[in-house]
C-alpha positions in Angstrom: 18.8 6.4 -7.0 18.7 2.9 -8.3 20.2 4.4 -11.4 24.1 2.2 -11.6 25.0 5.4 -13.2 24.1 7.8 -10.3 25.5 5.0 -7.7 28.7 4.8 -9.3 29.1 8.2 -10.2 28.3 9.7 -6.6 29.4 7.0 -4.6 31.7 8.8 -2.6 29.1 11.6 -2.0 26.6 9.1 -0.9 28.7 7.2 1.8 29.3 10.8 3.3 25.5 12.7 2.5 22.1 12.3 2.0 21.4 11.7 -1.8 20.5 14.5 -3.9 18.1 14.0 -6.3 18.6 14.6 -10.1 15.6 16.8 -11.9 15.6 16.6 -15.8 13.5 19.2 -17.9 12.5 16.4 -20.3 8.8 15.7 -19.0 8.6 12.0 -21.0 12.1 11.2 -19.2 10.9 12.3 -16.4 7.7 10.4 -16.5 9.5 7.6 -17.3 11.7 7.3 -14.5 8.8 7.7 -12.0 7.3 4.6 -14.0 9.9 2.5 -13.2 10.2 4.0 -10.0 6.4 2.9 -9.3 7.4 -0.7 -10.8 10.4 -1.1 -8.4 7.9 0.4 -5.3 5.7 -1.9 -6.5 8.1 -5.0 -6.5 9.8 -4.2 -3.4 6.7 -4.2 -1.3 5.4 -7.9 -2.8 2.5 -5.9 -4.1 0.5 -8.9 -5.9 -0.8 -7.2 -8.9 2.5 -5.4 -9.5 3.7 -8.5 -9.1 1.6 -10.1 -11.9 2.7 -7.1 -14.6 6.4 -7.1 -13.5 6.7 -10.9 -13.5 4.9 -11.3 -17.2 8.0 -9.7 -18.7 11.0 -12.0 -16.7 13.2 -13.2 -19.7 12.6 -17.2 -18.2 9.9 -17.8 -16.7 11.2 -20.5 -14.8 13.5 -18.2 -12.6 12.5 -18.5 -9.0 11.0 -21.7 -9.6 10.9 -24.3 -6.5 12.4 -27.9 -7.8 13.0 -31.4 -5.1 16.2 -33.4 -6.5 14.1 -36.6 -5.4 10.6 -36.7 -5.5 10.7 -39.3 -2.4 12.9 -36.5 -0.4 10.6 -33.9 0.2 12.0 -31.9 3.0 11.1 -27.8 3.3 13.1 -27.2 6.1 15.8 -24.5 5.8 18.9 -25.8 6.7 22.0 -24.6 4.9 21.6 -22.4 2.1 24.1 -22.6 -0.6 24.4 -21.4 -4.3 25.6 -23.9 -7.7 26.4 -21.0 -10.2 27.0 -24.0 -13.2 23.1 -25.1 -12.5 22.2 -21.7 -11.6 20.6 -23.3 -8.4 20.0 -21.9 -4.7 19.9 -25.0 -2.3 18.0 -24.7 1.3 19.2 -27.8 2.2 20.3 -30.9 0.4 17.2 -31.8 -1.7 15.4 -28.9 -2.5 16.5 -26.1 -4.6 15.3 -23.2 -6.7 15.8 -22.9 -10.4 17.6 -19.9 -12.5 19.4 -17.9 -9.5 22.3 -16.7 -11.5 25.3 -15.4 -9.6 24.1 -11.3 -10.0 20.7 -12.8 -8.0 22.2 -14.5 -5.7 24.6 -11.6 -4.7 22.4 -8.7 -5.5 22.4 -6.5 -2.2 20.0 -4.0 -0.3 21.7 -2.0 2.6 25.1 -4.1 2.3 23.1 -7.6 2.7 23.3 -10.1 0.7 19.4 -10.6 0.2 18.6 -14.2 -0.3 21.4 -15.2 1.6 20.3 -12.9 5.0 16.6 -14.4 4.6 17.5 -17.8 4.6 20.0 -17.5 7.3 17.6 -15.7 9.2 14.9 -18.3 8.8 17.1 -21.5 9.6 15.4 -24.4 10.5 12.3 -23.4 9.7 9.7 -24.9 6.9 10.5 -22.8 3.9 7.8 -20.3 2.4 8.1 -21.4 -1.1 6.1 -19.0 -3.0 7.3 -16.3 -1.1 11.0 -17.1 -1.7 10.7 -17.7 -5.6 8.6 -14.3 -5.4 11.7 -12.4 -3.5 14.2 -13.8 -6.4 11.7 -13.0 -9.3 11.6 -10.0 -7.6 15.3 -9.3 -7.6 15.6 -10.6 -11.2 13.4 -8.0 -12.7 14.5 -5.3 -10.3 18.2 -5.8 -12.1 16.6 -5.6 -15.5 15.1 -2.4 -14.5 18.5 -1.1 -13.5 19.5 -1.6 -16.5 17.0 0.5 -18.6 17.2 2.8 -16.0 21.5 2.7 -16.8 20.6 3.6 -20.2 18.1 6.0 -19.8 20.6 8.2 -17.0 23.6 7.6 -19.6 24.5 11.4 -19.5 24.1 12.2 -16.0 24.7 14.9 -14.7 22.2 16.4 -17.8 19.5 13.9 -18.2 18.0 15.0 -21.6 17.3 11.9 -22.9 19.2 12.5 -25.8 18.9 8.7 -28.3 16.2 7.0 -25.5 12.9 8.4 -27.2 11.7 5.0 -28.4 12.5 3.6 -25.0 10.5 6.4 -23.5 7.2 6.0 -25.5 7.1 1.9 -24.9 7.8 2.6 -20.8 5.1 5.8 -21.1 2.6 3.1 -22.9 2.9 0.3 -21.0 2.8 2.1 -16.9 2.9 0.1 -14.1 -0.3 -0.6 -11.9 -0.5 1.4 -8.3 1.8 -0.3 -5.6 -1.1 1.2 -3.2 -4.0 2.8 -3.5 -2.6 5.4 -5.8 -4.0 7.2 -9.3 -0.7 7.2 -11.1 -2.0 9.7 -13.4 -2.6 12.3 -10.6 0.6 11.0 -9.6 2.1 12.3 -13.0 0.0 15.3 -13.5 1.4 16.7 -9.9 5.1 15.8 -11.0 4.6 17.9 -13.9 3.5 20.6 -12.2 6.5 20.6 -9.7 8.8 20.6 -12.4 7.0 23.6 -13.9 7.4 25.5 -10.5 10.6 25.4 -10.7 13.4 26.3 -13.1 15.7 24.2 -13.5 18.6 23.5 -16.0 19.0 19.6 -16.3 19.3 20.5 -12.4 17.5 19.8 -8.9 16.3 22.0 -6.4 19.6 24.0 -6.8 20.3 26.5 -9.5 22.7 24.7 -11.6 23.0 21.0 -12.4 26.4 20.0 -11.4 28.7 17.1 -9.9 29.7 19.1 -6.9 25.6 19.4 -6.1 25.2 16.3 -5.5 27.3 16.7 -2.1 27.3 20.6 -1.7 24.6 22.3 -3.3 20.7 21.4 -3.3 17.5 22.6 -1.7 16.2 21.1 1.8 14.4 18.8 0.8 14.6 15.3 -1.7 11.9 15.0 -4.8 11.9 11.4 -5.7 11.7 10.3 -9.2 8.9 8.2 -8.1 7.4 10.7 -6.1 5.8 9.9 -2.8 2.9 12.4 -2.5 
């Protein structure tokens, strides 16, 4: 679901409908999605050692990074949040800033908020949780990267056969993602596999035949995530 490619492509499905959940009969795409779908679990619940992997592979490393304009002006009080897109800075108030928020970060959105901007705003006046605000846009910065792969690997949606991402496959399949909780992701994987083996599906979900009209009309009663909550 955080494919661009599914959003796009069922948009109007998805303001009307529960989202249906695409299946794929390629087991190293389909382990590969629930990868990234652990990552983003991972990420989105400030997990500290998925933190650590995820962050290791930020393009900058300075991206989140907490700066003071003046050294003699240190003031961590939230005031009024603003973004420079030329310096790629988000202000909190006059004299201190974070580093490498590009416009997509600074407008990237979960449930029709803006995120950074909703946190801030939410937390006026108050002294500003530094770490925990360079973590939040580090954490938006990778999970846009991740959308990305995740653009190419869903390419030929409705089908998903991961037709030209092999090589993409192996290095995700190679390099997995640590548990968000307290989770084997291998038995994880092993019970995926099995659930697709139940079933038989073409390219499909829990309906008989992959198609567009599925994805509003047809499926089974229940959702199988790609990352799979067991």
């Amino acid at each position: 679901m955080y494919s661009p490619n599914y959003r796009k492509r069922y948009e109007e499905f998805l303001k009307a409908d529960y989202p249906k959940i695409l299946f794929t009969n390629n087991k190293d795409l389909f382990r590969a999605l629930s990868l990234l779908g652990i990552e983003l679990i991972g990420l989105h619940v400030l997990n500290q050692e998925s933190l650590n992997y995820s962050f290791e592979k930020l393009k900058d490393a300075t991206i989140g990074e907490s700066c003071y304009k003046e050294a003699h002006e240190r003031n961590p009080i939230i005031k009024k949040p603003s973004h420079n897109e030329p310096e790629q800075r988000l202000y909190i108030n006059p004299s201190a800033y974070f580093v490498g928020v590009s416009q997509e970060i600074y407008d990237y959105r979960i449930g029709g908020y803006c995120v950074l901007d909703k946190y801030l705003k939410s937390h006026k006046d108050e002294p500003c949780d530094f770490n925990h605000v360079s973590n939040i846009i580090k954490v938006i910065a990778h999970t846009i990267e991740i959308q990305k792969t995740l653009g190419f690997l869903t390419s030929d949606l409705p089908h998903l056969k991961g037709n030209d991402s092999e090589a993409l496959m192996q290095e995700i399949l190679q390099n997995p993602p640590p548990p968000p909780f307290n989770t084997n992701i291998a038995l994880i994987l092993s019970r995926q596999a099995k659930a697709i083996g139940d079933f038989d599906f073409d390219a499909a979900f829990i309906s008989t035949k992959a198609s567009d009209l599925n994805i509003c009309y047809g499926g089974g009663g229940s959702a199988f995530p790609l990352f799979c909550l067991i």
